[in-house]
C-alpha positions in Angstrom: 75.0 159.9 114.1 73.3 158.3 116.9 70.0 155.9 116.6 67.6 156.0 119.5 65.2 153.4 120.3 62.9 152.4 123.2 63.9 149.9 125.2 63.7 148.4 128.6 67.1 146.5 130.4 65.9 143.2 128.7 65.7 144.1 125.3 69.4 146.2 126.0 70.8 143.0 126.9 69.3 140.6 124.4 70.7 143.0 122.2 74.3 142.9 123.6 74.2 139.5 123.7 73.4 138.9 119.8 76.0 141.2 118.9 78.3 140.4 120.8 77.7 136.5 119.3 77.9 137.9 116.4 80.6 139.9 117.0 79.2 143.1 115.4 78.7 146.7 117.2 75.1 148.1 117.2 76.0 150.8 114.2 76.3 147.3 112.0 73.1 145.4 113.3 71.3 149.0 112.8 73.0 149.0 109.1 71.9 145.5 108.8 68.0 146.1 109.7 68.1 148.7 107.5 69.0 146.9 104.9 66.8 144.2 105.3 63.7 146.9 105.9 64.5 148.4 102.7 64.9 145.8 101.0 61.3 144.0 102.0 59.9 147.8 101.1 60.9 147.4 97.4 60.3 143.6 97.2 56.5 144.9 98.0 56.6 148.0 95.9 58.0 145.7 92.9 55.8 143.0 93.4 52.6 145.1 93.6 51.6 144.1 97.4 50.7 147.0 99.6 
């Protein structure tokens, strides 16, 4: 599976530079921000905010 995003060389390396802190490959931050997106979607659909 591959994710695609825009992005200039900045955001690329601000980007390689978190992971690599965190030392995490991009599938795991993508997994991660999915999680977290998903998780703020049903927080809002359970709490009745729209």
């Amino acid at each position: 599976m591959y994710i695609a995003f825009p992005a200039d060389e900045k955001v690329k390396a601000r980007l390689d530079s978190v992971c690599k802190s965190l030392g995490i490959t991009y599938e795991e931050w993508f997994e991660t921000a999915l999680i977290e997106s998903e998780h703020d979607v049903l927080t809002k659909l359970l709490s009745g905010d729209e």
